[in-house]
C-alpha positions as YAML, in Angstrom:
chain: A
units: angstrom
residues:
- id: 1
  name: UNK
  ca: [-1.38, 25.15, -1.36]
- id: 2
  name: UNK
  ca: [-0.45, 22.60, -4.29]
- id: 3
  name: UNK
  ca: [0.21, 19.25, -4.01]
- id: 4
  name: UNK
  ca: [3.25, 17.52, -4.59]
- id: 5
  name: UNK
  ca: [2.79, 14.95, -7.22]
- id: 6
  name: UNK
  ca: [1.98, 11.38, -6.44]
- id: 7
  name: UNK
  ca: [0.29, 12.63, -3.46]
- id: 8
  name: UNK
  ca: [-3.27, 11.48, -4.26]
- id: 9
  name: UNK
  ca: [-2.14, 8.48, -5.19]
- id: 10
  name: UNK
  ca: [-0.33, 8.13, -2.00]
- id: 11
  name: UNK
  ca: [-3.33, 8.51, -0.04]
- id: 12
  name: UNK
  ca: [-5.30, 5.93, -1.98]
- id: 13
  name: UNK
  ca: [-2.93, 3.25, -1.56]
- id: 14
  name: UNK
  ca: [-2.76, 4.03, 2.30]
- id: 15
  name: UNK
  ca: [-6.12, 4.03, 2.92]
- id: 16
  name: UNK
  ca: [-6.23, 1.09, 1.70]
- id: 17
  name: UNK
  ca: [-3.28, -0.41, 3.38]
- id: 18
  name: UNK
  ca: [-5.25, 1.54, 6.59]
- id: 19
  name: UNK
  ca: [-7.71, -1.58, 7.56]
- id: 20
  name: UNK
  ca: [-5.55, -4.77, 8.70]
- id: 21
  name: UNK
  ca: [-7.57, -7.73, 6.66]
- id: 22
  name: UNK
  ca: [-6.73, -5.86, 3.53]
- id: 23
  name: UNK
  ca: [-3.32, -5.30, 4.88]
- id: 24
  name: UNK
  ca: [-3.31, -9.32, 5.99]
- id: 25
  name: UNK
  ca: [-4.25, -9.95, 1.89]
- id: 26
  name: UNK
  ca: [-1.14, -7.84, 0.63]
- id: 27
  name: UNK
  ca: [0.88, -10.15, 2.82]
- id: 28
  name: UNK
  ca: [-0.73, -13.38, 1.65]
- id: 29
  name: UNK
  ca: [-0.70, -12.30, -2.05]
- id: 30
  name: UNK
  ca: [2.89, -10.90, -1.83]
- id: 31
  name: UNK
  ca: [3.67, -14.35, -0.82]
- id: 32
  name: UNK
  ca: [2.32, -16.29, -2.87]
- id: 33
  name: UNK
  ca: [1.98, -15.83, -7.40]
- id: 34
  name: UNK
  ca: [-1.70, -15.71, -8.16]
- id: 35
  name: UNK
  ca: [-4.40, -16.52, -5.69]
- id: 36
  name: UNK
  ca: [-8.72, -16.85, -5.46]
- id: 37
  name: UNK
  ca: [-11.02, -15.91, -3.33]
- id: 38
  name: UNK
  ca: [-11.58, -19.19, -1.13]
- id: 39
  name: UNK
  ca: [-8.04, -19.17, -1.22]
- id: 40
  name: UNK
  ca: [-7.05, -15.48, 0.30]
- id: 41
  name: UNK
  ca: [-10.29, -15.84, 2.71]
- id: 42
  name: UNK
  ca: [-8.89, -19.34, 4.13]
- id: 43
  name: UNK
  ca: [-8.22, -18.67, 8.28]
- id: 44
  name: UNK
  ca: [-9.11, -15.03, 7.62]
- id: 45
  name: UNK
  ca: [-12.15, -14.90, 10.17]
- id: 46
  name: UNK
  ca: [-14.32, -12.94, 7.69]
- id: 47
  name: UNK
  ca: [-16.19, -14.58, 4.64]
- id: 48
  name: UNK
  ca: [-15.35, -14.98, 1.13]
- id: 49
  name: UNK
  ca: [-18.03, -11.84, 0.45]
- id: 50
  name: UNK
  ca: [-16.03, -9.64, 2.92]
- id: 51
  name: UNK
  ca: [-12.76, -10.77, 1.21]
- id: 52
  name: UNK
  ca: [-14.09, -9.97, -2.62]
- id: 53
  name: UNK
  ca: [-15.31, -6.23, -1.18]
- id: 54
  name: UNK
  ca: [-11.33, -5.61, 0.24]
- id: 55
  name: UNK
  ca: [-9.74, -6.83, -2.65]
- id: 56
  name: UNK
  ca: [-12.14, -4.48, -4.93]
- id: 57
  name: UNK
  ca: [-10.77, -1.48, -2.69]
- id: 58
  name: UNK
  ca: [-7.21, -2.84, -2.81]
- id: 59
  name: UNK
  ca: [-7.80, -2.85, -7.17]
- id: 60
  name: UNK
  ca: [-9.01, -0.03, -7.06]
- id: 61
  name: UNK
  ca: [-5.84, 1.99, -5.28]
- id: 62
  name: UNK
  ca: [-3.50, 0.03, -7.64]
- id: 63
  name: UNK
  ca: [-2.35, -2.85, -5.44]
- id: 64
  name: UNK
  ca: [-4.00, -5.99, -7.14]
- id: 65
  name: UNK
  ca: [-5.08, -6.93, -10.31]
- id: 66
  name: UNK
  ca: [-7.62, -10.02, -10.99]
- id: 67
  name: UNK
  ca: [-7.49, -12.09, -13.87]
- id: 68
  name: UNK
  ca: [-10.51, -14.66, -15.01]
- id: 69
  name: UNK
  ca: [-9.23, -17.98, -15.07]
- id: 70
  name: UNK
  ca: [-12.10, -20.53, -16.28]
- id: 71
  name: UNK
  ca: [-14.79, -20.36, -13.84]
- id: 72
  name: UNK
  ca: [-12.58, -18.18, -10.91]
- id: 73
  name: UNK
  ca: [-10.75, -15.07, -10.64]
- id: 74
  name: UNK
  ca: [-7.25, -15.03, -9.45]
- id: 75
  name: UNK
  ca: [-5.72, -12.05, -7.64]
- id: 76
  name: UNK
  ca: [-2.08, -10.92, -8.10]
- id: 77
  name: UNK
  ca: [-0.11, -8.65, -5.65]
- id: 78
  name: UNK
  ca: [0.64, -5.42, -8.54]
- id: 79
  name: UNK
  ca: [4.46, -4.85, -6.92]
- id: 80
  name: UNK
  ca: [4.37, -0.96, -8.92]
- id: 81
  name: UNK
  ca: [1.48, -0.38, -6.85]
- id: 82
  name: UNK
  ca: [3.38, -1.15, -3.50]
- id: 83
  name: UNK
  ca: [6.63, 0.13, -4.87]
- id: 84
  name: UNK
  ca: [5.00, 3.80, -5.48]
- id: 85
  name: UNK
  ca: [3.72, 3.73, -1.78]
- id: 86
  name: UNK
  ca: [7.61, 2.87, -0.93]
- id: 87
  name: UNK
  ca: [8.57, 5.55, -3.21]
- id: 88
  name: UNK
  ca: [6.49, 8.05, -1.09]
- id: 89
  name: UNK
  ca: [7.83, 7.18, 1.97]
- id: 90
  name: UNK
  ca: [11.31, 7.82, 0.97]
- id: 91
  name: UNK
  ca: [10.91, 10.65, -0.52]
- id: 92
  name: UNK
  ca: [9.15, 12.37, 2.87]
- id: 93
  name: UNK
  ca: [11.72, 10.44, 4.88]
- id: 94
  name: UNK
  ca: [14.66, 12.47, 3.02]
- id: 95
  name: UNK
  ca: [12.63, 15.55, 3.40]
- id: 96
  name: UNK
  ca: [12.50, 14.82, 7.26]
- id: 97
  name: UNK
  ca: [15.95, 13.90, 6.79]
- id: 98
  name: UNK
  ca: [17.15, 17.17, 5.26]
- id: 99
  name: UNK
  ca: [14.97, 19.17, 7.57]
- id: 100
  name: UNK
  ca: [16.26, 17.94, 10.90]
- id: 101
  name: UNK
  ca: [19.77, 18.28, 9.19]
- id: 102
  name: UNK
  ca: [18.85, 21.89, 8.51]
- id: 103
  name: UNK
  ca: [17.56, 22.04, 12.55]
- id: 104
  name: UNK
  ca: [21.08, 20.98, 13.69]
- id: 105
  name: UNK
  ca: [23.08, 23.22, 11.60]
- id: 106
  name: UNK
  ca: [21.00, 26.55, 13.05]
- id: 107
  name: UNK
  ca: [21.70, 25.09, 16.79]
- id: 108
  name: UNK
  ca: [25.37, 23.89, 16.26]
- id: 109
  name: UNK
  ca: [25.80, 27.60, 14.32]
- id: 110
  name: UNK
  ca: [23.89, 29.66, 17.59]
- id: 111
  name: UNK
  ca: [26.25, 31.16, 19.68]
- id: 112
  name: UNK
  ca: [23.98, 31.78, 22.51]
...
């Protein structure tokens, strides 16, 4: 069976978007331009260690980027990242689409 393209991707940036603190840090960092550490782990109920290890998975599928700034690094939101895993989703959502379209054309066209 091949794979359609983008798919590993796909599955990178959702199993990363899978656990709800790094989920929680999209949300923070997509509302906000550049952010640290003590920053993204303020009211978070986890520590600033636990923080550093989910960003590190959410750079690593593409979502954020850091940047050294002086003595801290500063985490940015990468929107192509989370625009590719909204890409995905439409594309299986018109293939559901055209599917169930296909479904209701075979029952509307049955006789019996």
């Amino acid at each position: 069976m091949t794979t359609p393209a983008g798919t590993g991707e796909a599955a990178r940036t959702f199993a990363a978007l899978g656990d709800p603190t790094r989920l929680e840090l999209v949300r923070r960092l997509g509302s906000a331009p550049r952010l640290n550490v003590s920053q993204l782990s303020a009211g978070m109920g986890v520590s600033r260690q636990a923080v550093s290890k989910h960003l590190a998975v959410l750079q690593g599928a593409g979502l954020v980027t850091r940047e050294r700034a002086g003595r801290e690094t500063l985490y940015e939101l990468r929107r192509e990242g989370v625009a590719a895993a909204g890409e995905y989703l439409r594309r299986v959502s018109e293939a559901w689409d055209a599917a169930i379209e296909r479904l209701r054309a075979h029952v509307e066209a049955d006789p019996g």
